[in-house]
C-alpha positions as CSV (number, residue, x, y, z in Angstrom):
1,X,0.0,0.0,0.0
2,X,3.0,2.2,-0.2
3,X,2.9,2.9,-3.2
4,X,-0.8,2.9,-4.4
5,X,-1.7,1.7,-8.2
6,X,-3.9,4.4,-9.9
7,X,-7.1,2.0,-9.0
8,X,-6.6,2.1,-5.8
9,X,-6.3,6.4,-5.8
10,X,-9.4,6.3,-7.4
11,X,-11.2,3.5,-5.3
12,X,-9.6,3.8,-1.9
13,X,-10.4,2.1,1.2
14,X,-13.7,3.8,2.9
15,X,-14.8,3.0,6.3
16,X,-17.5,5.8,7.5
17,X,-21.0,5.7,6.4
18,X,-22.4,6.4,3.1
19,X,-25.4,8.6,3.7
20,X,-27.2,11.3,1.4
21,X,-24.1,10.5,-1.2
22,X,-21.5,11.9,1.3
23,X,-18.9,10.4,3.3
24,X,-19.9,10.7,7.2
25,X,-18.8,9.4,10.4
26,X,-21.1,7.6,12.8
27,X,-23.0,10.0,14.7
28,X,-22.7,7.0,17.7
29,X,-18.8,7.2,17.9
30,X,-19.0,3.5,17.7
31,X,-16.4,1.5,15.5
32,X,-15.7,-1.9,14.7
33,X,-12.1,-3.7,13.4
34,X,-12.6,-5.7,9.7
35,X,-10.5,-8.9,10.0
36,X,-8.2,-10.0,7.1
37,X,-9.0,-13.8,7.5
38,X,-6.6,-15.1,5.8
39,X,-3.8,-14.4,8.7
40,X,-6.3,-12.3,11.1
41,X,-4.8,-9.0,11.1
42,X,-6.9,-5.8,11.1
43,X,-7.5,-4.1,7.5
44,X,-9.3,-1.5,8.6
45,X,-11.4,0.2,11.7
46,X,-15.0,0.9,10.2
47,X,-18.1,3.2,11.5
48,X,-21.1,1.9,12.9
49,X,-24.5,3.0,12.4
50,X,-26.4,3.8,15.8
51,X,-29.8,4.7,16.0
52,X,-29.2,8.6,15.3
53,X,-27.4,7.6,12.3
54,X,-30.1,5.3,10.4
55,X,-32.5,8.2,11.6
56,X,-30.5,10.2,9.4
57,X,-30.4,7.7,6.6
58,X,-33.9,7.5,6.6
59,X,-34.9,10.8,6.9
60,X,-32.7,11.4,3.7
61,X,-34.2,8.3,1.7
62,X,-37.3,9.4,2.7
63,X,-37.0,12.6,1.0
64,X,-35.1,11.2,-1.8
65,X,-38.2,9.2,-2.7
66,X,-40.8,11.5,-3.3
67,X,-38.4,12.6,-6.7
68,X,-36.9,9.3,-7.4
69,X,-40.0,7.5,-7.8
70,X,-41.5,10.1,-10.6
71,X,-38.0,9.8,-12.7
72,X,-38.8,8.2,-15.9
73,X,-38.0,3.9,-16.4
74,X,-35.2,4.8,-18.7
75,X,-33.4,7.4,-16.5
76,X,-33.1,4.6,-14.0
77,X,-32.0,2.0,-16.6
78,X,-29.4,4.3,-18.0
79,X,-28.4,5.0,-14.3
80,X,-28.2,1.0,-13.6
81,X,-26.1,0.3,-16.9
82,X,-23.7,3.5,-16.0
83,X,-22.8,1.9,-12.8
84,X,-22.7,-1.5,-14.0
85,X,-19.9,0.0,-17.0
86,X,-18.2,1.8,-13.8
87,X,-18.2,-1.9,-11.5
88,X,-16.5,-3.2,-15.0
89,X,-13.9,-0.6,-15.1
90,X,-12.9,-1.5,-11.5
91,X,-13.4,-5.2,-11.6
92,X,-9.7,-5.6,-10.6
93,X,-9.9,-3.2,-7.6
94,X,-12.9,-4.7,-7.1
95,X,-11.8,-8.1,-6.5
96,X,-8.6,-7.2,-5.3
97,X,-10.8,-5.5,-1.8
98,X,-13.6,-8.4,-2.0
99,X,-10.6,-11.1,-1.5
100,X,-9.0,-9.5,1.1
101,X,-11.7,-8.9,3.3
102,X,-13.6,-12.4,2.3
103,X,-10.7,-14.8,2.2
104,X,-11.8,-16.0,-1.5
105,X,-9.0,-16.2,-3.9
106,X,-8.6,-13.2,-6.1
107,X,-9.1,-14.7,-9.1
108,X,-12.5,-16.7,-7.8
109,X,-13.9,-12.5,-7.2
110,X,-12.9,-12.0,-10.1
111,X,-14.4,-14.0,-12.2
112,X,-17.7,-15.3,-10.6
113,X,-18.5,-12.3,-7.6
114,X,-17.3,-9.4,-10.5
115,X,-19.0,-10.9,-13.4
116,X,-22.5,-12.3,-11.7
117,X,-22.3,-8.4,-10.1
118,X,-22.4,-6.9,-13.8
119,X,-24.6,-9.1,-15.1
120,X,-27.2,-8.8,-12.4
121,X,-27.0,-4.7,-12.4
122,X,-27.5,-5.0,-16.5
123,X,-30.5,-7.6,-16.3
124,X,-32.6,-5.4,-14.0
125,X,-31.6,-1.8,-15.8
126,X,-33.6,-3.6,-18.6
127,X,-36.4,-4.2,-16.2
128,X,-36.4,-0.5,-15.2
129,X,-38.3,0.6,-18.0
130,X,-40.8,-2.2,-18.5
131,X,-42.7,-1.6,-15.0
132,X,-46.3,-1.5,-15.8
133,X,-49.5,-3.5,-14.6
134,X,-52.4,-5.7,-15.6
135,X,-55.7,-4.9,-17.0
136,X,-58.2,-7.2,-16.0
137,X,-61.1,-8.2,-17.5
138,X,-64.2,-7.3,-14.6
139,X,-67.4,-9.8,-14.0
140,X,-69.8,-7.2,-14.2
141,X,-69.7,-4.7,-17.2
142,X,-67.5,-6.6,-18.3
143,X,-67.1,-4.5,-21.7
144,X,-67.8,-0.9,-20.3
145,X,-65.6,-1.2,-17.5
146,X,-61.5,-0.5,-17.8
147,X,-60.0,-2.1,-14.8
148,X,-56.3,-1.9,-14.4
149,X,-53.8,-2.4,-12.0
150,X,-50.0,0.2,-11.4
151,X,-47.5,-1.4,-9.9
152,X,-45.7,1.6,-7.6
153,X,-42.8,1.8,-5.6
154,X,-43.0,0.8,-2.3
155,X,-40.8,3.4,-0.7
156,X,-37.8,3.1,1.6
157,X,-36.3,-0.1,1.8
158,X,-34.1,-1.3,4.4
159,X,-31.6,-4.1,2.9
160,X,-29.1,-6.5,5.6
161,X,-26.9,-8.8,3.7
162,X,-24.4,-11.8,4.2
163,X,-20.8,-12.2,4.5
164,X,-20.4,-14.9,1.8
165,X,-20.8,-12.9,-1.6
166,X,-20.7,-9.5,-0.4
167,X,-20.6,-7.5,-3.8
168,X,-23.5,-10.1,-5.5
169,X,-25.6,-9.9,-2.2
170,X,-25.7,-5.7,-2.5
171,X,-26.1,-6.0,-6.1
172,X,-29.5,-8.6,-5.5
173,X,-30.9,-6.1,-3.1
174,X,-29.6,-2.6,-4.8
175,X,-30.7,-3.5,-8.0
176,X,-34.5,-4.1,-8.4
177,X,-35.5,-2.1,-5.9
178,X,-33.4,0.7,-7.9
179,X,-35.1,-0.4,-11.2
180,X,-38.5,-0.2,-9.8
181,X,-38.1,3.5,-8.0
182,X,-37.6,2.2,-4.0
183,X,-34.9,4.7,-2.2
184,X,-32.8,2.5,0.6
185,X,-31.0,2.0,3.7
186,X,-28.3,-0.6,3.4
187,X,-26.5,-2.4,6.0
188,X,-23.6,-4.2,4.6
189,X,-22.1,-7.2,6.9
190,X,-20.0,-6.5,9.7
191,X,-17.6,-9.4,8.5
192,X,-17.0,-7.9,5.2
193,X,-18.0,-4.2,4.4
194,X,-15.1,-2.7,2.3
195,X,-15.8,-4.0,-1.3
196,X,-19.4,-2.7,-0.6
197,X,-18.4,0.5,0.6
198,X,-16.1,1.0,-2.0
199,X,-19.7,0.7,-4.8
200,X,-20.6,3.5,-3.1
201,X,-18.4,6.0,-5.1
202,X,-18.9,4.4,-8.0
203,X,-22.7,4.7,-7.2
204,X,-22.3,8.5,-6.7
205,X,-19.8,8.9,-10.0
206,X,-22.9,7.3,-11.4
207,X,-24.8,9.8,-11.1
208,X,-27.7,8.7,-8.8
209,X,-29.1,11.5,-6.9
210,X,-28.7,12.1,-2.9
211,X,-30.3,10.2,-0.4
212,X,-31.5,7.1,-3.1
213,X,-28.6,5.1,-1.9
214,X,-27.0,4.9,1.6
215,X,-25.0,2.3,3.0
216,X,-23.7,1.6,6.6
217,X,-22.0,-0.5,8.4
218,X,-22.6,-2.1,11.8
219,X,-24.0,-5.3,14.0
220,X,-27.0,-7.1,13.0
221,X,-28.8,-7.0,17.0
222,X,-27.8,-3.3,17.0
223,X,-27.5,-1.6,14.0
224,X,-29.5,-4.1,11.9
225,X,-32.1,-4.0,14.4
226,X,-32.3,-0.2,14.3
227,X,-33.0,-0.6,10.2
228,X,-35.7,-3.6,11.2
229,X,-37.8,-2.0,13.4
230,X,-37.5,1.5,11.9
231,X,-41.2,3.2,11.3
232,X,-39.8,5.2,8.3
233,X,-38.4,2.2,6.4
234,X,-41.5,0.1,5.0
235,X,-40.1,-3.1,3.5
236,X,-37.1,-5.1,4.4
237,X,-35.0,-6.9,2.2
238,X,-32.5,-9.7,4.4
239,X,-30.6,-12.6,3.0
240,X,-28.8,-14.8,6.5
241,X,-29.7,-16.8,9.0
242,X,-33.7,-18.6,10.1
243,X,-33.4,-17.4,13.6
244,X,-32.5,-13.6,12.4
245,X,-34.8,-13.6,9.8
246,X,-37.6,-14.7,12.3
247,X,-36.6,-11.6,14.4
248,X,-37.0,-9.3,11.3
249,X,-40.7,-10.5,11.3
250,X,-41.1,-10.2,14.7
251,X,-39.8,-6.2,14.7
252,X,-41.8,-5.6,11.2
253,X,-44.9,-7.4,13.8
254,X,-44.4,-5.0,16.9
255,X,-43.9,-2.0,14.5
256,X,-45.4,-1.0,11.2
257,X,-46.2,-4.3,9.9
258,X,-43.5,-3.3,7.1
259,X,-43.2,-6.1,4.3
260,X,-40.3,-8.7,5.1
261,X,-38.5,-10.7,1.9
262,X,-36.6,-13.1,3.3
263,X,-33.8,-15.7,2.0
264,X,-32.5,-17.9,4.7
265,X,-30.2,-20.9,5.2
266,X,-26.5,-21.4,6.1
């Protein structure tokens, strides 16, 4: 790290939070080592999101929202292809920071975490702009009545993903939600949040506006909690463990009822 290769000037290292397209630090003063586990030395000392923080992040997506879901289908597919052309142009960074904080060999990154990354942001840019509805056909007046049905964006979307694929797991949740108009709160995992952060510029070179996309880091029973039982946040998205996913439903339960979209296992 001496002597930095132009890739990784462009794409260094971040560990704060990513809210409202800015660089911040944790509002709860709280941080948290990232362990190379390879030979278990520290890469980095990262921020974590406390309740004041995802306050914030919601308070921004929320506002965000009432924009982003009126942009047009193909401003958000141009959007989605421009980052995945950006995630191309720093596959090696890319993989380079997903190793070293995963423990998967370089090339392994490279070729299936890089590639199914790219593929997934392009496959739902082309989704962007085929949103729509159904017209169906009613039982009475059956041919003087127009019955149709608008599928809309549900709103702010808090997202907690896994260790195992961490670039794939924030493309799965980023993606769709961005192609259909949703504005989010990410929490990346605790084990492995530096390739994720490091999207985060490219999102923002992208050109996606202000408060769509923000990303922090943190525990799942404290930070991921906060993002799971937030009143502001009306669907989450979680890929991990049965007995967390069962608490998500439990917090969307004593809450606001928010819609849960689980994947669980492992």
């Amino acid at each position: 790290m001496n002597n930095p290769t132009d890739a990784q000037t462009e794409l260094p290292i971040r560990t704060q939070l990513f809210i409202n397209n800015e660089w911040v630090d944790a509002k709860s003063k709280i941080t948290f080592d990232t362990i190379n586990p390879v030979d278990e030395t520290k890469i980095a000392t990262v921020h974590e999101a406390g309740q004041e923080d995802i306050d914030l992040a919601v308070e921004v997506a929320t506002n965000a929202f009432k924009t982003w879901k009126a942009t047009d289908g193909s401003t958000r597919r141009n959007l989605l292809l421009k980052l995945a052309d950006l995630i191309e142009q720093n596959r090696d960074r890319l993989a380079e920071v997903e190793s070293l904080d995963n423990g998967k060999p370089k090339h392994v990154a490279h070729a299936a975490d890089l590639g199914f990354t790219i593929e997934c942001f392009r496959f739902f840019a082309g989704m962007a702009d085929k949103c729509g509805g159904k017209v169906i056909q009613p039982t009475q007046n059956s041919f003087e009545t127009f019955c149709f049905t608008w599928d809309q964006p549900v709103g702010v979307v808090g997202m907690i993903i896994p260790w195992n694929f961490p670039l794939l797991m924030q493309a799965w949740k980023l993606a769709p939600a961005l192609a259909a108009g949703c504005t989010m709160v990410m929490k990346l995992s605790e084990k492995t949040p530096l390739s994720g952060l490091l999207v985060c510029d490219l999102i923002k070179q992208a050109g996606f506006p202000p408060g769509v996309v923000n990303v922090v880091n943190g525990r799942g029973p404290t930070t991921g909690s906060y993002i799971s039982k937030h009143r502001g946040i009306l669907k989450v998205a979680f890929t991990g463990s049965g007995p967390t996913g069962k608490k998500i439903i439990e917090d969307s339960a004593i809450t606001n009822m928010k819609r849960v979209s689980l994947e669980l296992g492992g």
